[in-house]
Biotite code that builds the C-alpha atoms (Angstrom):
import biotite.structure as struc

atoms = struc.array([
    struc.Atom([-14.974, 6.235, 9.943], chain_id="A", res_id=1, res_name="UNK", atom_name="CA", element="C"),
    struc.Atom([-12.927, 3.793, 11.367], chain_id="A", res_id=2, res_name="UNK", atom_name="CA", element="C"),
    struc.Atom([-16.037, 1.342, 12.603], chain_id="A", res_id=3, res_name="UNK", atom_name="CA", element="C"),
    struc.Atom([-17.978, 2.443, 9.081], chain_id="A", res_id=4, res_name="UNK", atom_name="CA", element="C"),
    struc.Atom([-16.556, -0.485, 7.575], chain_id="A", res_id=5, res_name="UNK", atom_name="CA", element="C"),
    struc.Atom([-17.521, -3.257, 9.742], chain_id="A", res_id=6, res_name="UNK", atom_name="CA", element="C"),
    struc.Atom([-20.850, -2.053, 10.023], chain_id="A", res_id=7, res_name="UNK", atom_name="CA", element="C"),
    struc.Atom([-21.122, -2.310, 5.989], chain_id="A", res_id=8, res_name="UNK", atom_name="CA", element="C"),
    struc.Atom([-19.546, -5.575, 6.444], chain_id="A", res_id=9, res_name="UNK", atom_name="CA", element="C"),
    struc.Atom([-22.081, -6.811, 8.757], chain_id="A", res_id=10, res_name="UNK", atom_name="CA", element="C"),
    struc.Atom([-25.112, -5.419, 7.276], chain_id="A", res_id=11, res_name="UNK", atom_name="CA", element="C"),
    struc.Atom([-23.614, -8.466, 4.279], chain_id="A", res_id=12, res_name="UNK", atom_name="CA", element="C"),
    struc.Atom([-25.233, -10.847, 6.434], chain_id="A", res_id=13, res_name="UNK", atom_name="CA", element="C"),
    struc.Atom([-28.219, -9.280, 6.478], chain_id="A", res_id=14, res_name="UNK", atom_name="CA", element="C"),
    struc.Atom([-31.496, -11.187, 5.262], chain_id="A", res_id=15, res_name="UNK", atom_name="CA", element="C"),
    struc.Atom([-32.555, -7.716, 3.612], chain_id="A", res_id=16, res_name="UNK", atom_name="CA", element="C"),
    struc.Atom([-31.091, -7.725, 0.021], chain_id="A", res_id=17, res_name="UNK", atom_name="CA", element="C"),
    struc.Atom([-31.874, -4.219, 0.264], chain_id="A", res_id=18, res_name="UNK", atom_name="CA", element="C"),
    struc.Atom([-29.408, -3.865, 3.006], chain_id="A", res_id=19, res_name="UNK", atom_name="CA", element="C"),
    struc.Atom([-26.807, -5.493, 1.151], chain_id="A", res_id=20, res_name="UNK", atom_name="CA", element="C"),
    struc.Atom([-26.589, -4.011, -1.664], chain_id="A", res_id=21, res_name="UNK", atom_name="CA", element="C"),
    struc.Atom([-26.773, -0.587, 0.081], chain_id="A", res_id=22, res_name="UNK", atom_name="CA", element="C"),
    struc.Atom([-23.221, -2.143, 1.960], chain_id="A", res_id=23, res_name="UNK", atom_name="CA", element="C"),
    struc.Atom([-21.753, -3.415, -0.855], chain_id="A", res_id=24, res_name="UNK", atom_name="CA", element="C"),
    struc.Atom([-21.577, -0.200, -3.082], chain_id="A", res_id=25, res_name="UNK", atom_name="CA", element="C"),
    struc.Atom([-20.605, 1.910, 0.402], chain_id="A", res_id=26, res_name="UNK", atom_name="CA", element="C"),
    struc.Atom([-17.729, -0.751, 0.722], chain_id="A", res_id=27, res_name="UNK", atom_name="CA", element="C"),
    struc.Atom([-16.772, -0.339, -3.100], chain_id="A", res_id=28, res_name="UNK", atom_name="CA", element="C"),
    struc.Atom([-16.492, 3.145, -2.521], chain_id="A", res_id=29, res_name="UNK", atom_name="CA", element="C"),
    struc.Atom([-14.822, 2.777, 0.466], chain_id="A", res_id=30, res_name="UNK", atom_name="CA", element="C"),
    struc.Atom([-12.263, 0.488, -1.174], chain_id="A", res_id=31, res_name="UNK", atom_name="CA", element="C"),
    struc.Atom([-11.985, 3.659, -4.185], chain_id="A", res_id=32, res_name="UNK", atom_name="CA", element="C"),
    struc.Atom([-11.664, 6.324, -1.944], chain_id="A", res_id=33, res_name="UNK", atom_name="CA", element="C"),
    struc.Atom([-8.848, 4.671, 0.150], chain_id="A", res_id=34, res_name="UNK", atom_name="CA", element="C"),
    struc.Atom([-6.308, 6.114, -0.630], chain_id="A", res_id=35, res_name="UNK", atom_name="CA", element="C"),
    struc.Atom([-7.573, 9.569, -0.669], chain_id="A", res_id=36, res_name="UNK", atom_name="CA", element="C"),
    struc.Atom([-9.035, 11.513, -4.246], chain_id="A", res_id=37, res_name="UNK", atom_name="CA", element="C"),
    struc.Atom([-5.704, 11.815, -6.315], chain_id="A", res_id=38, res_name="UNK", atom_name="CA", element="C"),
    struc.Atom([-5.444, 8.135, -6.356], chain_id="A", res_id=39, res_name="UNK", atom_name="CA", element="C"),
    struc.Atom([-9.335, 7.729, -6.683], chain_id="A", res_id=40, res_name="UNK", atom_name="CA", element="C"),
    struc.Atom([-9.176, 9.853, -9.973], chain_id="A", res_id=41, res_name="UNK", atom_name="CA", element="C"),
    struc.Atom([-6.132, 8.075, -11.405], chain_id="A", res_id=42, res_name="UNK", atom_name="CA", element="C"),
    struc.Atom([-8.120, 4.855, -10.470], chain_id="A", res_id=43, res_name="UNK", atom_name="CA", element="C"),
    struc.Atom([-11.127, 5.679, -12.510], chain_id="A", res_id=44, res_name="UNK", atom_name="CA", element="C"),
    struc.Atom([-9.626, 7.078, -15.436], chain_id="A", res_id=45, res_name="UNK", atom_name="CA", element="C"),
    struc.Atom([-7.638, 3.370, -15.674], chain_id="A", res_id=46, res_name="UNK", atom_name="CA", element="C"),
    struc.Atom([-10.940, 1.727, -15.178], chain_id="A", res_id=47, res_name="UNK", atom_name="CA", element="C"),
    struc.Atom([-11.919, 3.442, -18.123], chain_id="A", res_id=48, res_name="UNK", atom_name="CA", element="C"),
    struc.Atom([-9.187, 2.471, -19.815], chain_id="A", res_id=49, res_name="UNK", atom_name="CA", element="C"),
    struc.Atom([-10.118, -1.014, -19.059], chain_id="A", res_id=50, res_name="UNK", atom_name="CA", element="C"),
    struc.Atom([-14.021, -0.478, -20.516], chain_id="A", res_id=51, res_name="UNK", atom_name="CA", element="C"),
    struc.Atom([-12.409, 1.065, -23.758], chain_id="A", res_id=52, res_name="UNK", atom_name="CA", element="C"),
    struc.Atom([-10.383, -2.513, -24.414], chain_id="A", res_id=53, res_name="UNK", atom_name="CA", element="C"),
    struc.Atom([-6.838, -0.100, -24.290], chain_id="A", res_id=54, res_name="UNK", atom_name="CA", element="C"),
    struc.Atom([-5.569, -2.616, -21.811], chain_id="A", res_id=55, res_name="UNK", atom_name="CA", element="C"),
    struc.Atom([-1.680, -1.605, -22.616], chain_id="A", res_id=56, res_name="UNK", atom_name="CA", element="C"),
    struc.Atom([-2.478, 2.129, -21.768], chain_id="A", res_id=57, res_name="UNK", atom_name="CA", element="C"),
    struc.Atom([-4.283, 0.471, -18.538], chain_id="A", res_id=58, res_name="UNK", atom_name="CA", element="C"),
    struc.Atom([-1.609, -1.509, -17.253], chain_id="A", res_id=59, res_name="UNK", atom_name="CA", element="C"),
    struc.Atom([0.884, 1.469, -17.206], chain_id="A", res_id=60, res_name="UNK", atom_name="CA", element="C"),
    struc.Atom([-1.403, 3.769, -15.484], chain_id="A", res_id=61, res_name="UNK", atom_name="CA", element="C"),
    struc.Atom([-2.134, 0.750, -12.833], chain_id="A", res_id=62, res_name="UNK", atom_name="CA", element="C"),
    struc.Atom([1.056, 0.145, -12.517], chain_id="A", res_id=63, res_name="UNK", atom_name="CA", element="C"),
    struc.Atom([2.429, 3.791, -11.757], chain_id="A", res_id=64, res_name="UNK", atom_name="CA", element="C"),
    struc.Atom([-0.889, 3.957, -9.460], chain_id="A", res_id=65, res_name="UNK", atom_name="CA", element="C"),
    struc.Atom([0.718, 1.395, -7.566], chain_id="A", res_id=66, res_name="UNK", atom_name="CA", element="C"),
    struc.Atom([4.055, 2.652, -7.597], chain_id="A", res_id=67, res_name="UNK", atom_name="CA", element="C"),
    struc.Atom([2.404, 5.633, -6.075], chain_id="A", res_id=68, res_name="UNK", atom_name="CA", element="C"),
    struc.Atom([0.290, 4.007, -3.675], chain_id="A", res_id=69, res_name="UNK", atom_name="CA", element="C"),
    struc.Atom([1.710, 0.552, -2.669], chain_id="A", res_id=70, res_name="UNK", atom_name="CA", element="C"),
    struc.Atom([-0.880, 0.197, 0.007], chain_id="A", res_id=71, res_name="UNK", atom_name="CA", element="C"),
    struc.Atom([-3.661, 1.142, -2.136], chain_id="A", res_id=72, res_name="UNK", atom_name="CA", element="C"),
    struc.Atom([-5.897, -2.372, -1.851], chain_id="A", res_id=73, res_name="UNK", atom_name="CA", element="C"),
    struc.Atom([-8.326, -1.190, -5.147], chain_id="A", res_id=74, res_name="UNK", atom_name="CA", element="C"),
    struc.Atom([-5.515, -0.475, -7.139], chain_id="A", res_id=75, res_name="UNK", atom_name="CA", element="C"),
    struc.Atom([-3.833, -3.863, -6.863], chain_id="A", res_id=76, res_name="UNK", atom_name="CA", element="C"),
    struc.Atom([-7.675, -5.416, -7.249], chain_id="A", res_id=77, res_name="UNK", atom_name="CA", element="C"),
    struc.Atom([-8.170, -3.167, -10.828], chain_id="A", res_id=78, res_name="UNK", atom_name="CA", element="C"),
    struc.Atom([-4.634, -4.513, -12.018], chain_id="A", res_id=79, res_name="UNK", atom_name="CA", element="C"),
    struc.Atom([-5.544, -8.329, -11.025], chain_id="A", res_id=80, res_name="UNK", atom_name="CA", element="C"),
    struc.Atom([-8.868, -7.915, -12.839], chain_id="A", res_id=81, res_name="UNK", atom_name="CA", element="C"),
    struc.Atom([-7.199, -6.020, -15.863], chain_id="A", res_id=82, res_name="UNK", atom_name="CA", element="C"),
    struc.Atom([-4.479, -9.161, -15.382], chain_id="A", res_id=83, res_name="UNK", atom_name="CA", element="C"),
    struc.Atom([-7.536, -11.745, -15.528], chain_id="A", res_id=84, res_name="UNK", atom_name="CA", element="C"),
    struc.Atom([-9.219, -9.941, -18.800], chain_id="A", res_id=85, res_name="UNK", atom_name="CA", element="C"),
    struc.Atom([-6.032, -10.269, -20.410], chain_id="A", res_id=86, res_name="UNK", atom_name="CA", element="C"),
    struc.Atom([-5.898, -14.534, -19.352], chain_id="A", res_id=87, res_name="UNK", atom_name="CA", element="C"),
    struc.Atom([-2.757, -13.728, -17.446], chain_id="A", res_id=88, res_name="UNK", atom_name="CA", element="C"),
    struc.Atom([-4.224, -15.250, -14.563], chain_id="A", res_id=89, res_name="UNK", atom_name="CA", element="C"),
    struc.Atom([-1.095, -16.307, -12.254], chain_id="A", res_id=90, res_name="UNK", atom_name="CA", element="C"),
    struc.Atom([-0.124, -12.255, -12.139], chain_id="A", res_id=91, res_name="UNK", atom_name="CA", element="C"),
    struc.Atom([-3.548, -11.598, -11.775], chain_id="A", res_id=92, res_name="UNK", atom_name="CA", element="C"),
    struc.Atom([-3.633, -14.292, -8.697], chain_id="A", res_id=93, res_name="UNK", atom_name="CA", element="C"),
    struc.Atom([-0.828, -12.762, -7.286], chain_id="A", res_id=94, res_name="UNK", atom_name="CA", element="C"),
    struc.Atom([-2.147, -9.361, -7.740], chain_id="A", res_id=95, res_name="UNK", atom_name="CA", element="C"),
    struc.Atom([-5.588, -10.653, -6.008], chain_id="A", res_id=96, res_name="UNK", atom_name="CA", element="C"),
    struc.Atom([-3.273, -12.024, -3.392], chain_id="A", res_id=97, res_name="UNK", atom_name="CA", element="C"),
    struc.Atom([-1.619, -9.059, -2.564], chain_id="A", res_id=98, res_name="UNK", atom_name="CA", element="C"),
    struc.Atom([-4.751, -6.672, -2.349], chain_id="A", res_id=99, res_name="UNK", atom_name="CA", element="C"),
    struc.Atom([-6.282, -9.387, 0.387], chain_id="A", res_id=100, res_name="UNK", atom_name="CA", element="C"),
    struc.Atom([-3.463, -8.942, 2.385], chain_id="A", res_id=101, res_name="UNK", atom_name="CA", element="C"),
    struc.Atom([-3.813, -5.145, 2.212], chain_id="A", res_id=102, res_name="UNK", atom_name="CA", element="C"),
    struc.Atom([-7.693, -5.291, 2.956], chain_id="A", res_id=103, res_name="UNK", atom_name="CA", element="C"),
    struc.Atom([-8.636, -9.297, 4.147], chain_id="A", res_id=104, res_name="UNK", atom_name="CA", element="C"),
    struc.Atom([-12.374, -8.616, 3.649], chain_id="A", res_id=105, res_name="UNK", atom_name="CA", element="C"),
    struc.Atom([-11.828, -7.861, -0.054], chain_id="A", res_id=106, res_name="UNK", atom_name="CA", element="C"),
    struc.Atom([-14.573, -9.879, -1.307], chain_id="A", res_id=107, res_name="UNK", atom_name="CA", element="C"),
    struc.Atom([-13.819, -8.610, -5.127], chain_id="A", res_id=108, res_name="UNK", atom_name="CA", element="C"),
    struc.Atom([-10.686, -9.902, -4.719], chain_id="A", res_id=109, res_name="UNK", atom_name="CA", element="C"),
    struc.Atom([-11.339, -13.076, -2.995], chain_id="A", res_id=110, res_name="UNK", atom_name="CA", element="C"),
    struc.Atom([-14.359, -13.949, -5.817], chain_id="A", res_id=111, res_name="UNK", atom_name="CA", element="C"),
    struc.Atom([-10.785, -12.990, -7.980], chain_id="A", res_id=112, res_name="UNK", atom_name="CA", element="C"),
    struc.Atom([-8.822, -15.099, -6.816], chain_id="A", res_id=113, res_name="UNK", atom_name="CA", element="C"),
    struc.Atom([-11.240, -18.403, -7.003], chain_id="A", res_id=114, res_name="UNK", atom_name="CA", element="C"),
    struc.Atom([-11.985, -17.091, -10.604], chain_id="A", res_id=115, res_name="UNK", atom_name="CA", element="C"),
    struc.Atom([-8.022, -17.429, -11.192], chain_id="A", res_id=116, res_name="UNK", atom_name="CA", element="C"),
    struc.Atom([-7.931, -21.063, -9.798], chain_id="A", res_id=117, res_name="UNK", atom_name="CA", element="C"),
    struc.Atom([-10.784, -21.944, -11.434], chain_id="A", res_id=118, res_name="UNK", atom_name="CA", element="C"),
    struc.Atom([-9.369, -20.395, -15.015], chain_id="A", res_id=119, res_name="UNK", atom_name="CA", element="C"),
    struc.Atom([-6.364, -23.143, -13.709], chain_id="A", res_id=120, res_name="UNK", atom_name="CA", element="C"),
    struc.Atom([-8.513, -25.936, -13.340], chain_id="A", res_id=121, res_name="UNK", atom_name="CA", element="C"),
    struc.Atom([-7.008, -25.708, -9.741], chain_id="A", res_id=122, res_name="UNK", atom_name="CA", element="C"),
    struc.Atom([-10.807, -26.524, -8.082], chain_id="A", res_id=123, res_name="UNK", atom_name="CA", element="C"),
    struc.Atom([-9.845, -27.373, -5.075], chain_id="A", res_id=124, res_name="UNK", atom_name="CA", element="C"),
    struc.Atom([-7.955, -24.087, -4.193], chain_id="A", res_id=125, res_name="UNK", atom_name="CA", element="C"),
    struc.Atom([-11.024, -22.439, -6.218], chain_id="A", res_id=126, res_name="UNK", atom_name="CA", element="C"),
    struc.Atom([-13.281, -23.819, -3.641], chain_id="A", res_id=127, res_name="UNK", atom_name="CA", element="C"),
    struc.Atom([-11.532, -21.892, -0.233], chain_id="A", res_id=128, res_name="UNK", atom_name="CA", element="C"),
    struc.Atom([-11.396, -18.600, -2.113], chain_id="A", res_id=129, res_name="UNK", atom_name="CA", element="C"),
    struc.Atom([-15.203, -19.001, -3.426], chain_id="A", res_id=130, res_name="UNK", atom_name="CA", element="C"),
    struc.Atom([-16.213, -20.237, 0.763], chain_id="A", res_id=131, res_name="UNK", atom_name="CA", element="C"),
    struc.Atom([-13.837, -17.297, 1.754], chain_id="A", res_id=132, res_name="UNK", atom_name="CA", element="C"),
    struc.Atom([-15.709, -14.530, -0.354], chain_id="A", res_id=133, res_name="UNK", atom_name="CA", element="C"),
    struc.Atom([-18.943, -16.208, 1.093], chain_id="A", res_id=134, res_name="UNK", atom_name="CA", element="C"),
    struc.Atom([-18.174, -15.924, 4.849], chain_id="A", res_id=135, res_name="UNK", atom_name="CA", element="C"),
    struc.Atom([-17.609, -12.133, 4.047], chain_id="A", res_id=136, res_name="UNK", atom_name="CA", element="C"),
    struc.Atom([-21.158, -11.752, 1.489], chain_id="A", res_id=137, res_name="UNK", atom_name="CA", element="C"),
    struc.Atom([-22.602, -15.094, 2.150], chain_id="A", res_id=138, res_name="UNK", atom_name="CA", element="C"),
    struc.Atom([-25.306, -14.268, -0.384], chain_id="A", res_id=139, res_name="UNK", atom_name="CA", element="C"),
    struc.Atom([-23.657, -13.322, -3.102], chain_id="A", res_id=140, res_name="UNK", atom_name="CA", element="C"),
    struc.Atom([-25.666, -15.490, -5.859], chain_id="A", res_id=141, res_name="UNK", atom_name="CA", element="C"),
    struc.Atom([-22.578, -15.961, -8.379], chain_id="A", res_id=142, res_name="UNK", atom_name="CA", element="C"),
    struc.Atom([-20.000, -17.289, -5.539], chain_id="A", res_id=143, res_name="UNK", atom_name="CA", element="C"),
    struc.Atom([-22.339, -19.902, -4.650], chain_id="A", res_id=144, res_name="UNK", atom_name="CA", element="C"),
    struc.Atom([-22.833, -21.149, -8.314], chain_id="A", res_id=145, res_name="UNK", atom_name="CA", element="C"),
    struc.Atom([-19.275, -20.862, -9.005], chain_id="A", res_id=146, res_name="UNK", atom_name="CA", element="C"),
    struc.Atom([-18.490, -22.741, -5.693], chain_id="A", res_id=147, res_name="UNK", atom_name="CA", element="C"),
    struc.Atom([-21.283, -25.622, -6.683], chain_id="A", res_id=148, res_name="UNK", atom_name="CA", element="C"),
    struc.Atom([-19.255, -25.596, -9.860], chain_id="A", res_id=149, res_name="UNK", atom_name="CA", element="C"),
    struc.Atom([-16.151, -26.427, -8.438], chain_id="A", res_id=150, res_name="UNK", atom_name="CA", element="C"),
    struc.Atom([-17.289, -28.954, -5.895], chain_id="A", res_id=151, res_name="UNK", atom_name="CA", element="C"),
    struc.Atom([-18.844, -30.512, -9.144], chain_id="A", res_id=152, res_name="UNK", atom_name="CA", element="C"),
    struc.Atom([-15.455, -30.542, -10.608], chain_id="A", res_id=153, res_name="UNK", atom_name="CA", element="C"),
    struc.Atom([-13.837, -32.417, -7.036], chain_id="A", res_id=154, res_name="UNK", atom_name="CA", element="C"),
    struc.Atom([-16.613, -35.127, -7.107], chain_id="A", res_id=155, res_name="UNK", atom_name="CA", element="C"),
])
């Protein structure tokens, strides 16, 4: 299990879109699953919270998740996204923030946190994150627009 990971994170490289998209969703579940099925549940029934627009309800069931689970990567990533959806974007940057320092190949969060900077007009520091979400899933389509975008902005 241990080595599962950085095989998935690997096969991101590969020239196979096939390939990659078979890693991505094993990392995303992976990244749900962390923190064993109790938090998985509780994760999922917030993300449905989210889909249903009851963003209140949402943040109190993130933020107990994370009470529960401080070291739960996903659940800090759902709360930053829940945080950006809302156009709180500096607690959603910090929550992005946090979850990469919990899992450093969070490529979710690291697109997060250049979609934060970029929501700030803060291109430059929009940039890194966008170039640091493509070193882990170099072909990840919507990175490299938004990173054209912001080296648009800086010229």
């Amino acid at each position: 299990m241990k080595d599962e990971p950085q095989l998935f994170y690997q096969q991101l490289h590969s020239p196979d879109p096939h390939v990659r998209e078979h890693a991505t969703a094993q990392l995303w579940q992976l990244y749900f699953g962390a923190a064993g099925p109790e938090a998985e549940i509780r994760l999922l029934q917030a993300e449905q919270t989210i889909e249903s627009g009851m963003y209140d309800t949402a943040e109190i069931w993130l933020n107990d998740l994370i009470s529960d689970f401080p070291n739960f990567a996903e659940a800090w990533n759902r709360r930053a996204t829940l945080y950006y959806l809302m156009k709180n974007y500096i607690a959603s940057l910090a929550d992005c923030e946090v979850t990469t320092r919990l899992e450093p190949n969070h490529f979710g969060a690291w697109h997060g946190i250049g979609l934060n900077y970029l929501a700030l007009g803060k291109y430059d520091a929009a940039a890194r994150a966008f170039k640091r979400a493509l070193e882990i899933q170099p072909f990840a389509e919507t990175n490299q627009q938004l990173l054209a975008q912001c080296l648009t902005k800086l010229n």
